[in-house]
N, C-alpha and C positions, 0 to 999 in steps of 0.2 A: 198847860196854857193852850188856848185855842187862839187860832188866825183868824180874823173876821176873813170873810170868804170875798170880799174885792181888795183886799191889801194886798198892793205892790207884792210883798214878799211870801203871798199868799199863791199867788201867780206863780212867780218864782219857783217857787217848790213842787208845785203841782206841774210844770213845766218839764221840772228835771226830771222827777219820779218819771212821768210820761217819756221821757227821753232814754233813762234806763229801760224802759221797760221794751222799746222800742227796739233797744241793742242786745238785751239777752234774746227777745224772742226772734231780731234777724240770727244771734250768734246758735242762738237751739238750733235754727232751722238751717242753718250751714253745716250745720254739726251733722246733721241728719242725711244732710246730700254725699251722693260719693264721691271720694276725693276724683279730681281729673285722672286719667291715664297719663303716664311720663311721656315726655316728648321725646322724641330721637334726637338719638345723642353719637352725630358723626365724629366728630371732634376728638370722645372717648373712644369711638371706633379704631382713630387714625392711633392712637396711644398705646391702647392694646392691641392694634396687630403689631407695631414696632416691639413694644415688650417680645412678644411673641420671637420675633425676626433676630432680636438680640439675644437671648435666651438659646434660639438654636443655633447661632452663630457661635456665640461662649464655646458650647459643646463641640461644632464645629471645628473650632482652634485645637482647643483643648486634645480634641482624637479625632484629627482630620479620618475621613473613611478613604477607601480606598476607592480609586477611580480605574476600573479597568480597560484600558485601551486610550488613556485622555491621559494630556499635556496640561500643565494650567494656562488660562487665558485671563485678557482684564478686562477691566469693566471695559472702558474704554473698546476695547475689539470687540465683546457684546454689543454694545451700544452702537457700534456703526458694522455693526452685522460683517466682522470682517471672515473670510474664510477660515472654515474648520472654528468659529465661536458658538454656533448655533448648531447642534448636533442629536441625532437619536442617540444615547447612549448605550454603554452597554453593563448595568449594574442589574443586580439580581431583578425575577421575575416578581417575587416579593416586594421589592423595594420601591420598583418601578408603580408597579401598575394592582398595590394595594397600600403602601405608604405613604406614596404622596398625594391618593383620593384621602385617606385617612385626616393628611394635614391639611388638607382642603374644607377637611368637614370642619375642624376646630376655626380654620381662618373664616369661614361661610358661617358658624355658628355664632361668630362673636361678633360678628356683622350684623346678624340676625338681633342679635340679645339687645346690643343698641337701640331696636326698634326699626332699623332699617328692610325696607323693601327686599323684593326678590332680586330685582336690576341692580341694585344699588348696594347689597352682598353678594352678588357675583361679582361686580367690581372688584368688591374688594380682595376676595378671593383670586383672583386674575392678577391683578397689582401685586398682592403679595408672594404669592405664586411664580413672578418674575421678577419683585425685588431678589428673592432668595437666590434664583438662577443667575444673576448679576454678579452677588458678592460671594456665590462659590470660586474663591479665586483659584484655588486647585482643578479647575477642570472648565470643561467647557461648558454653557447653558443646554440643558437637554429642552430638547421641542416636544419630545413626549413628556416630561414630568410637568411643565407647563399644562399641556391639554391633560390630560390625566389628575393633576391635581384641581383644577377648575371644576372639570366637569364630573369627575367623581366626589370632589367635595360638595357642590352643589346638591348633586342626587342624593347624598348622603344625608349633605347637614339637613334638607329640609326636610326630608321624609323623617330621620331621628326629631326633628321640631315639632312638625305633624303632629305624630304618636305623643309626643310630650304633652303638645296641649290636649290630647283625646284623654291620655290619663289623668291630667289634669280636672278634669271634667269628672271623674270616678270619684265613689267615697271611699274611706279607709287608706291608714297609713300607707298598705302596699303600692295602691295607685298611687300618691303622693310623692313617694320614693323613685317610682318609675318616673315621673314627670320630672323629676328634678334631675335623676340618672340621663336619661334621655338629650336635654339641654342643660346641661350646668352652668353655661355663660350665664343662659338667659333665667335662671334662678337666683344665682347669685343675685345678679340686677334687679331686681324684681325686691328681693329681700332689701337690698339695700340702697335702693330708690324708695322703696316703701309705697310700692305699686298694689293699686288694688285688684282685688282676683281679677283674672279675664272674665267679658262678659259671656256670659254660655253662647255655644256657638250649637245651630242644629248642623251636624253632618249627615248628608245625602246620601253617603254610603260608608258606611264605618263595620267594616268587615277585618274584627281582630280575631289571632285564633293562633294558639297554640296545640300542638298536636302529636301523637307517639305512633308509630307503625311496627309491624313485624312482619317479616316475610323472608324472602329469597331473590338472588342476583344468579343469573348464568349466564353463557359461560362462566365457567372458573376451573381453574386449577384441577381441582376436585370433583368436577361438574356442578354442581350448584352448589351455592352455602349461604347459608344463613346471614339475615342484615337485621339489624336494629335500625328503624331512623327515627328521628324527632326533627322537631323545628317549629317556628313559627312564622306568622306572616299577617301583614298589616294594610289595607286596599282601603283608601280613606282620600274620601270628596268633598270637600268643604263648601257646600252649596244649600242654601236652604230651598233652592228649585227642585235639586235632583230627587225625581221617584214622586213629585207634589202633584198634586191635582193642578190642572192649571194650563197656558200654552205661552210659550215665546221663547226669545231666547236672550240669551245674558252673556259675557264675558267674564272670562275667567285670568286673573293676573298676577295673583298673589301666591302662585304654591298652589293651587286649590285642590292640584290632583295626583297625590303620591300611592308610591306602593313601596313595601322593606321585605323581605325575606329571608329568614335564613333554615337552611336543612344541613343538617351534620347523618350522615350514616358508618353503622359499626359493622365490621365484619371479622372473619378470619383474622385479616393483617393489621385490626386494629380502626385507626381511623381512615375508611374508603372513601366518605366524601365530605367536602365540606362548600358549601355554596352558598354566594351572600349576593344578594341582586336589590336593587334601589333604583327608584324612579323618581321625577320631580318634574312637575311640568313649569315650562316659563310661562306660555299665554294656554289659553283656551277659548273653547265655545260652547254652550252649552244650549240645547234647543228640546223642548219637551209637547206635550198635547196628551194628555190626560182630563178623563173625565170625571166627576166627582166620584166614582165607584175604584175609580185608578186603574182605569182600562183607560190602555195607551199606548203610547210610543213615543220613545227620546231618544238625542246622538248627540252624542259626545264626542269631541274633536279636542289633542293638544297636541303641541308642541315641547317638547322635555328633553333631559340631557337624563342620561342611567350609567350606571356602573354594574357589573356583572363580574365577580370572580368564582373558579369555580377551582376546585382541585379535588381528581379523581386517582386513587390507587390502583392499576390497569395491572392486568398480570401480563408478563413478558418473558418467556421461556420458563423458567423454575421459579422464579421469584413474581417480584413488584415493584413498579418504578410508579413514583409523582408525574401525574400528566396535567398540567394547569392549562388554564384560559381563562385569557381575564380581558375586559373588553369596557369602553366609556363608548356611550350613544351619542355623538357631535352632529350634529341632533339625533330625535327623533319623533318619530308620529305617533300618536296613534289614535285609533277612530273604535269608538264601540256605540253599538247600535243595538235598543232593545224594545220590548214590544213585550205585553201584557194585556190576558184575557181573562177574568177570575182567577182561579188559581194556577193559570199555566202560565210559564213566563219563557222569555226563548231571548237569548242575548249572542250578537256575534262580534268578534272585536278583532281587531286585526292591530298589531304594531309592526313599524319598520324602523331600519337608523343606519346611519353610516356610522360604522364602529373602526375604533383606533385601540388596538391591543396587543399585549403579551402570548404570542403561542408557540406550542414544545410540538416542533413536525414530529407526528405521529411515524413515517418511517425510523426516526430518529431515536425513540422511546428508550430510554435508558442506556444509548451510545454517546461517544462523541461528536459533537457538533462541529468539530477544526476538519474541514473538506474543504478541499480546492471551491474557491468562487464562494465562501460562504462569508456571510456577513459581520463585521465586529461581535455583534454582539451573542450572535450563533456560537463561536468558534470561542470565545470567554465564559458566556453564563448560561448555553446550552439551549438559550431560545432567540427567536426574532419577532421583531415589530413588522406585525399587518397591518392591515388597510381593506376593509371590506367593508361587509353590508348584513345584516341581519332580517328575517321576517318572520313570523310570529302570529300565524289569524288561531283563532281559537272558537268555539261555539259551545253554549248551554243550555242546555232544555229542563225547566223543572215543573214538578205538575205536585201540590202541595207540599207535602215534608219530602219529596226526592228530588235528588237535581244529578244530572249526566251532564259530565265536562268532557270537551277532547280536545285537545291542544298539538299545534306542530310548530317546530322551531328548524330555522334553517340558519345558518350560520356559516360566511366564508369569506378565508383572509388570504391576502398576498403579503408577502415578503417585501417593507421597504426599501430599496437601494440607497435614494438619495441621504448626504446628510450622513452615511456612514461615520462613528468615529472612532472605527478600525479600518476600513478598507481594506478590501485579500489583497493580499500583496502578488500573488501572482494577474491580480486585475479580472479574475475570469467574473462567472456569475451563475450562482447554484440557486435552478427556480426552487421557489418555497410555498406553497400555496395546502390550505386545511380545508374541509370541509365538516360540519357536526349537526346530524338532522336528531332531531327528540320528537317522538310522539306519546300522548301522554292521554290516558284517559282515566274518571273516578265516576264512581256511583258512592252519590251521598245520601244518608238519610236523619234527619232531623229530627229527635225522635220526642217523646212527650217530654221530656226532663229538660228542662230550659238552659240553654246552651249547652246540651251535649250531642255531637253527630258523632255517625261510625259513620266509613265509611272502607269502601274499596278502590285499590287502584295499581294500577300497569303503565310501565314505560316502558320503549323502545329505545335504544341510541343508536344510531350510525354513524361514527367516527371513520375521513378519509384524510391521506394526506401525501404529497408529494415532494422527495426532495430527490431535484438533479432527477435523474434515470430512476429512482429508488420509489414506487408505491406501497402504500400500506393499505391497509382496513381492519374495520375493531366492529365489534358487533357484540350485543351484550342486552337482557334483560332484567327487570325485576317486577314483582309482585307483591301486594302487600296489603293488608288490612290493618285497619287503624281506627282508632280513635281521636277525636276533638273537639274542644274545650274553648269559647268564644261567649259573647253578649249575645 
């Protein structure tokens, strides 16, 4: 049957067709768009850190730990700051001043996974971080696990977020793996938000690298002996100005400027070092003037919070004693300045920071710490909480596939008093003060096979340390050639 073509229900029809046709071709071309990004979601933020809170709480109960030198206190006497609530404690160096950056990273990472801001998972990391110090009813609130887990979790969780989305960005299962190892909060969420990939992000400077050395440490025991070291390390700018042709400058707010590292070395006695150091910046600035050939000059300016543990095997009469240092930057700077002329490039950078740390007085190196005038936590766990400052300039010159580093670190802490939550009972006061200089230099070479360098390199340390009347000194080298493996 045919419609004569002005019948009412000729219209009709030809209306509605026109009407489907209208809604498949909006719904194809919806189809086609990417779905939106998830929005942040505080709310699940506020959910899973309490899980979290609860959870360790359980355990908590369950096998309360042991509070060395501490009474229990209540909320209530936290909360109105009443004497002896608010305390340096005195529990292991481990626990102190790499446990509770650790829990820091997971409260800072699930912060993060929500979608929340830099400012805005520090929060929460901080709130949670003092919810926990509240409901230890066994003991008093420690003022270093507070600053310790904030500012170590921070440096931690972001720089582990960092690298996750840089893997992220790799093809093949293993980077995939690594993305999802790296942040699990914010994988899971992602999966199950049903979030579409991140959009690719250009990084300014994404310097990943894994790497093996071999060489020699002396002094030693024996005069020198043999190290195996490896490690890796991760220096990543998330700026699509940085290194661009181009001139101005920009703001940096979001994380933009991390660095992760870690070096394990073998010796003799097994395992001689192990060292993990993390940076995260809060703000920044970024200013560049390059020309379209990329002859130029840029400075970089942040703001950051870092975490630095290191643990070294030191020889001490016959044997070997664990000599840690572990440190959080509240805050810290730092400024790198560079400058490029065809293929010469010349970069200098300086970091500084007030540091709050765990240190084993070097006099002290495998004795007991219980001395007239020494501090809770000396005189229980063998170390005390400093209070000093860090500095750090370094400079690089590279002239095509070679590039010379040299680097120096200084580092020095005093002994807190106040806030004891042992107090020497005879009242005296045994000074405690470390000092630890590093000088460090490499010749790298770039070589044709695409990310492979060798490379050569030497350090210095000078480790000094004073307790009461008692000085010490340590002095010690290594050398080493190596290999590494990077984009």
């Amino acid at each position: 049957m045919t419609l004569p073509p002005n019948d009412p229900a000729t219209r009709r029809v030809v209306a509605l067709l026109a009407a489907l046709a209208l809604v498949v071709a909006a719904t194809a071309a919806k189809a086609d768009e990417p779905p939106p990004p998830p929005q942040p979601t505080p709310g699940r933020a506020v959910v899973e850190e309490a899980l979290i809170l609860s959870l360790s709480f359980a355990g908590y109960v369950i096998h309360p730990p042991v509070a060395l030198g501490a009474e229990p206190v209540s909320i209530a006497d936290k909360l109105r700051f009443a004497p002896g609530a608010w305390v340096f404690d005195a529990d292991s160096l481990p626990t102190n001043y790499l446990g509770h950056p650790v829990a820091g990273l997971f409260y800072y990472q699930v912060a993060r996974a929500n979608r929340l801001g830099v400012g805005a998972s520090l929060g929460f990391t901080l709130a949670s971080s003092v919810a926990w110090e509240l409901v230890e009813y066994g003991e008093p609130a420690g003022i270093n696990d507070v600053v310790s887990t904030t500012a170590g979790g921070v440096a931690l969780g972001e720089a582990f977020g960092q690298l996750a989305a840089w893997f992220g960005q790799r093809e093949g299962g293993a980077a995939r793996l690594a993305a999802a190892a790296f942040q699990l909060p914010r994988a899971f969420h992602d999966w199950s938000d049903g979030a579409p990939p991140a959009p690719p992000v250009r990084w300014g400077l994404a310097d990943v690298s894994a790497w093996v050395g071999a060489g020699a440490s002396w002094p030693r025991p024996a005069g020198s002996e043999a190290e195996l070291r490896l490690g890796g390390r991760a220096r990543l700018v998330r700026a699509e100005e940085v290194g661009a042709p181009g001139s101005g400058w920009r703001t940096l707010l979001d994380g933009n400027v991390t660095a992760l590292s870690l070096t394990l070395a073998f010796g003799q006695p097994g395992l001689v070092e192990a060292d993990l150091a993390a940076l995260a910046s809060l703000a920044g600035l970024y200013g560049r003037d390059f020309d379209a050939a990329g002859d130029g000059r840029d400075l970089l300016a942040t703001i950051s919070l870092g975490f630095d543990y290191l643990r070294r095997a030191e020889p001490v009469g016959a044997g070997w004693a664990d000599d840690y240092l572990a440190l959080v930057r509240i805050p810290g700077v730092e400024l790198v300045g560079g400058w490029r002329r065809g293929p010469v490039r010349a970069e200098l950078g300086l970091e500084a920071a007030v540091t709050l740390g765990g240190v084993q007085p070097l006099p002290l190196l495998g004795l007991s710490g219980d001395l007239p005038g020494a501090p809770g936590v000396l005189r229980l766990s063998g170390y005390y909480h400093g209070l000093g400052a860090m500095l750090a300039p370094r400079v690089t010159l590279a002239a095509g596939p070679f590039e010379l580093a040299i680097a120096w670190r200084f580092d020095r802490l005093s002994a807190i008093e106040a806030y004891d939550v042992s107090p020497p009972p005879d009242g005296g006061h045994l000074a405690l003060q470390d000092e630890r200089r590093a000088r460090k230099g490499s010749l790298t070479w770039r070589t044709p096979w695409s990310g492979v360098r060798l490379f050569a390199a030497a350090e210095r340390r000078d480790r000094w340390g004073r307790a009461g009347d008692s000085t010490a000194t340590l002095r010690d080298s290594t050398a080493l050639i190596g290999l590494a493996l990077g984009p």
